[in-house]
N, C-alpha and C positions, 0 to 999 in steps of 0.2 A: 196408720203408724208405720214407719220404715224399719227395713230391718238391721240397719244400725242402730234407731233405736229400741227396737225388741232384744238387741243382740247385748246392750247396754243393760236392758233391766234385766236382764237373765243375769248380769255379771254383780248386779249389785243384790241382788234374791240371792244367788249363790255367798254371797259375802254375809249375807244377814243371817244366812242359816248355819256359816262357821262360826260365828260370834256371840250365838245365847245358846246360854247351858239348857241342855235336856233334863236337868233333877229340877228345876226350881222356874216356877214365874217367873217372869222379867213384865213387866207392867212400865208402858210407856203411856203418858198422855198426851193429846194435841187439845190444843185450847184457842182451837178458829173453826168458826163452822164451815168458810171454806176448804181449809185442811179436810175437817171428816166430808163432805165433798167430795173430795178427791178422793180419800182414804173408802167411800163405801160406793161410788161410781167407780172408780180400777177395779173394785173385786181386791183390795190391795191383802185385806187380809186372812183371804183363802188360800195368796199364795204365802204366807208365813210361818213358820214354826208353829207348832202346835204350845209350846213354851212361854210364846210371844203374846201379851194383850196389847194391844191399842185401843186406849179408852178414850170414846167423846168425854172432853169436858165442857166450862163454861165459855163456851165462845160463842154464844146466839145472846147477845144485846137485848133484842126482842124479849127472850123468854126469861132472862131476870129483872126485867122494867117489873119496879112493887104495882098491887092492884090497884093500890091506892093512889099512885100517881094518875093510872089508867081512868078512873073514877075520876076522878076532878078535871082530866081532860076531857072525859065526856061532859061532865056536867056547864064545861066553862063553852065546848059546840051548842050548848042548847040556851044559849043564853043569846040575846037577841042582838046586843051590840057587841058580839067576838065571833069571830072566826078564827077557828081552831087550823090549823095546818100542823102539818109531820110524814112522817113516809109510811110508805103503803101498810108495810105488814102493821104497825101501829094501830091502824085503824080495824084490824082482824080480830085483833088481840081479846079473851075473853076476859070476862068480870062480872061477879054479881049481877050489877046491875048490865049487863050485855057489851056486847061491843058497841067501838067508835062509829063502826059502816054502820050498825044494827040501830041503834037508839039516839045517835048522834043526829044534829040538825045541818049545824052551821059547820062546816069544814073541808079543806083541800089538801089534797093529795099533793105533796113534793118530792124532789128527787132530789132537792140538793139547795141549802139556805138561802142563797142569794135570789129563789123562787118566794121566797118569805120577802123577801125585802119588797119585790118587784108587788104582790099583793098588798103589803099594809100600803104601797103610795098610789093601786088603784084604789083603795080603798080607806080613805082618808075618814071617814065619820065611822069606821069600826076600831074595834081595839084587834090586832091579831096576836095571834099567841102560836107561837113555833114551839111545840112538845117534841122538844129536842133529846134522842134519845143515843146511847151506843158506848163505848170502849174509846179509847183515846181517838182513834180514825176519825172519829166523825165529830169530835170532839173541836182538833183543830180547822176546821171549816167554821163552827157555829163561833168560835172563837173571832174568826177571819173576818166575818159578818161586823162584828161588834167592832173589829179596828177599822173596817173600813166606815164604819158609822151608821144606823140604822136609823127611820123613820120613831117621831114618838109614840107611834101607835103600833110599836111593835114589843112584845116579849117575849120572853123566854123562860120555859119551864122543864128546867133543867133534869135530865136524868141521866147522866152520864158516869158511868163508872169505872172503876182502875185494876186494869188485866191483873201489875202486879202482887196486887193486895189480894185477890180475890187466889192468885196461885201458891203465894204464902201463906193463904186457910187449911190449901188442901194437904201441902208439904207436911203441918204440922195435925192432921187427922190419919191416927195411925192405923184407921179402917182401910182406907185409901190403898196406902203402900204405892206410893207413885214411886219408882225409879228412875225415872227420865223424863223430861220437858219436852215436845217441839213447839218452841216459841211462833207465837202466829206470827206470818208475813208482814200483813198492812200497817199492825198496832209498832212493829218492831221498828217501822221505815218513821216512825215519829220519835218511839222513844228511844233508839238505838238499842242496839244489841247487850250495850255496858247495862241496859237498868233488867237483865236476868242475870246479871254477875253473882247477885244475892245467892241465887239458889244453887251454884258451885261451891260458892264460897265458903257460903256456912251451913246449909244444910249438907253438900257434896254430892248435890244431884244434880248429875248432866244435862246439860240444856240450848238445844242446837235451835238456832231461826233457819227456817226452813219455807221454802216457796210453795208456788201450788199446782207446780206438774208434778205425776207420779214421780219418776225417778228423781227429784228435787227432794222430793218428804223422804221415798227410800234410803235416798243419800244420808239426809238428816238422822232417820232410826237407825242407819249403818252406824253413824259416827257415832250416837249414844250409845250404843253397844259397845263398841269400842272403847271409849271411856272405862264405861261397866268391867271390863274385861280386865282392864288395865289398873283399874284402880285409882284411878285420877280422872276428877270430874273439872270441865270447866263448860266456860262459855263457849259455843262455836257456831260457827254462820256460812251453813251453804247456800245462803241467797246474798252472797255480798255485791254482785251488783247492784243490788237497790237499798239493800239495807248496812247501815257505818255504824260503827261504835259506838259514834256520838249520836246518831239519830238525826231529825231534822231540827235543830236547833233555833231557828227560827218561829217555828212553830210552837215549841214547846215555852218560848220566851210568852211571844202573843195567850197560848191557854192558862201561863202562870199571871198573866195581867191582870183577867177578866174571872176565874175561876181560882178556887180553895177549893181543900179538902174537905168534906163533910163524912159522919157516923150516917150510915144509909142503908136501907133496908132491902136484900135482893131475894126477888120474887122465889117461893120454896126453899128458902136457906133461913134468912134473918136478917136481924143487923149486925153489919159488920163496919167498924172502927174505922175511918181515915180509907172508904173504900170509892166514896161517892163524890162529886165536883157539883159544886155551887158557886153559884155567880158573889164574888166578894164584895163585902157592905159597897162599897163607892157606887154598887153597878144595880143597887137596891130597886131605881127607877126602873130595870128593863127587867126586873125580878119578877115573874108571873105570880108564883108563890107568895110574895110580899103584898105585892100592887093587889091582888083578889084573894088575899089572907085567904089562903088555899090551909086544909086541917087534913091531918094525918085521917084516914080510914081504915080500921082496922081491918086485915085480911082474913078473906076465910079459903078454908082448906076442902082442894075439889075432890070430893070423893070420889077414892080410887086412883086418882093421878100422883103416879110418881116424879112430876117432872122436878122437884127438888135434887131425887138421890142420883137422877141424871146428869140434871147439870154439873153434880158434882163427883162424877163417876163411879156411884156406889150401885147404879143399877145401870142395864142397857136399857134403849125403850124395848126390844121384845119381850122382857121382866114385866111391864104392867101392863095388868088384865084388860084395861081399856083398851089397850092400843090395836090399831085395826078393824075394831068392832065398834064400844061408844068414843071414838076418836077417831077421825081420820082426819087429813088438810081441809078438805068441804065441808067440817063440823069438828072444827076441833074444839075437843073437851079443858088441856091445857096448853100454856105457851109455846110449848116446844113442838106443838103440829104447826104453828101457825106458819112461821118464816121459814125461806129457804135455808137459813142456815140452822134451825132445829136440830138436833140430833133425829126425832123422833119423823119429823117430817121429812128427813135422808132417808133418814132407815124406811121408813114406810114405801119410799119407792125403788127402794134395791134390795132389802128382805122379803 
């Protein structure tokens, strides 16, 4: 690091520490696991106000996929004519019935859909099935896939979920007490900056998009203070070179084609209303879920594991008893050890 730029975060640490009051909490949330990344690799918040919370929330994809999705992907790799594919931590992921690596037969590892396409046409006498998982990012790719036209022996079993819906849950649980947004990066470069207006708007809570170097998020929690300070919340965006207003439009045309809204169930929380994206009747034929009348499995609850009150920031992972002991990344007990962007699997290696 240069010492222009150490000379830079010292100037914006000093700014952060004029701007929260010493009587009272300020509780800000980041809702990208890259963000807490960054936020628990700097050490970001040892140098902050003691005033100051920065809470992980739900930005690990991974760790709110239902069990029951998890389930019927294993169960559809063990089936002799499918080959299951999706991305790595997917395959970690624990469940009742074990993981995808663990008790799974048939399936491959990918980095990015159009690896799915490239399988179903070597493999023309399987059925493949892409357990397509994640928040809007990864969303418009599988979307991308489906306009550029895929093989018949290809589907899709959709889990994709919607950042804003799932931050509008937390707004209105007044356990929480969020104060401030930092809107993730990636998610924000699709839907623009305009779709957290809501949370200025009408609830009056600041909410800056912010990137993934430290002094970018500092920037970011500077500016929500400021808001805070002032009394007027809006929308604001310190990563505007990559992320517009309007978002990528394009893209959001293309996942409005091929996907709707669905009532969807996220791993340690529930169901939540207009949270989840399903492939729309027309697109029925590349439906995994339809095509293999795939059934809801009831979930069960890991003893001990709090990875619910995490994702939702009512707890940190060093609050549950597992963590470090019957959890760790080499054996993890719930979701949120599994993936790099866990909370719990950050924390585990900078706590």
């Amino acid at each position: 690091m240069s010492l222009a730029h150490m000379d830079k975060s010292k100037d914006i640490i000093k700014l952060i520490h004029s701007l929260v009051p010493s009587y009272k909490k300020t509780r800000i949330m980041n809702v990208c696991g890259s963000h807490e990344h960054t936020i628990a690799f700097s050490g970001m918040r040892s140098l902050m106000p003691e005033s100051l919370e920065i809470i992980p929330g739900p930005g690990c994809p991974v760790c709110v996929c239902p069990e029951s999705d998890i389930i019927n992907a294993l169960n559809l790799s063990n089936r002799a004519d499918v080959i299951l594919v999706t991305y790595g931590d997917m395959l970690r992921v624990p469940s009742k019935e074990g993981s995808i690596r663990a008790q799974g037969r048939n399936y491959k590892m990918i980095t990015s859909p159009t690896e799915a396409i490239s399988i179903a046409e070597a493999n023309p006498d399987k059925k493949i099935v892409f357990f397509s998982i994640g928040f809007e990012t990864t969303t418009a790719p599988t979307a991308a896939i489906l306009e550029m036209g895929v093989p018949d022996n290809l589907y899709i079993l959709s889990s994709h979920r919607l950042t804003p819906t799932i931050m509008e849950i937390l707004v209105k649980d007044a356990e929480i007490g969020i104060d401030g947004f930092i809107a993730p990066g990636h998610v924000s470069a699709i839907v623009g900056s305009n779709a957290w207006n809501v949370f200025s708007e009408k609830y009056g809570i600041p909410t800056v998009v912010a990137g993934f170097e430290a002094d970018n998020l500092m920037l970011g929690i500077a500016e929500i203070l400021s808001q805070l300070k002032n009394g007027k919340a809006r929308t604001g965006n310190v990563y505007a070179g990559v992320v517009r207003p309007e978002g990528n439009t394009q893209a959001q045309k293309i996942m409005a084609k091929f996907f709707e809204t669905a009532d969807v169930n996220w791993r340690g929380i529930g169901y939540i209303p207009g949270s989840g994206l399903e492939l729309r009747d027309e697109y029925s034929a590349r439906d995994a879920r339809k095509v293999f009348e795939l059934k809801e499995i009831k979930e069960d609850k890991i003893p001990g594991c709090i990875c619910g009150k995490v994702i939702l920031g009512k707890a940190y992972p060093s609050n549950c008893k597992l963590f470090k002991k019957a959890c760790t990344p080499k054996s993890p007990a719930g979701p949120c050890m599994v993936s790099m962007e866990g909370s719990c699997n950050i924390w585990y290696k900078t706590n």
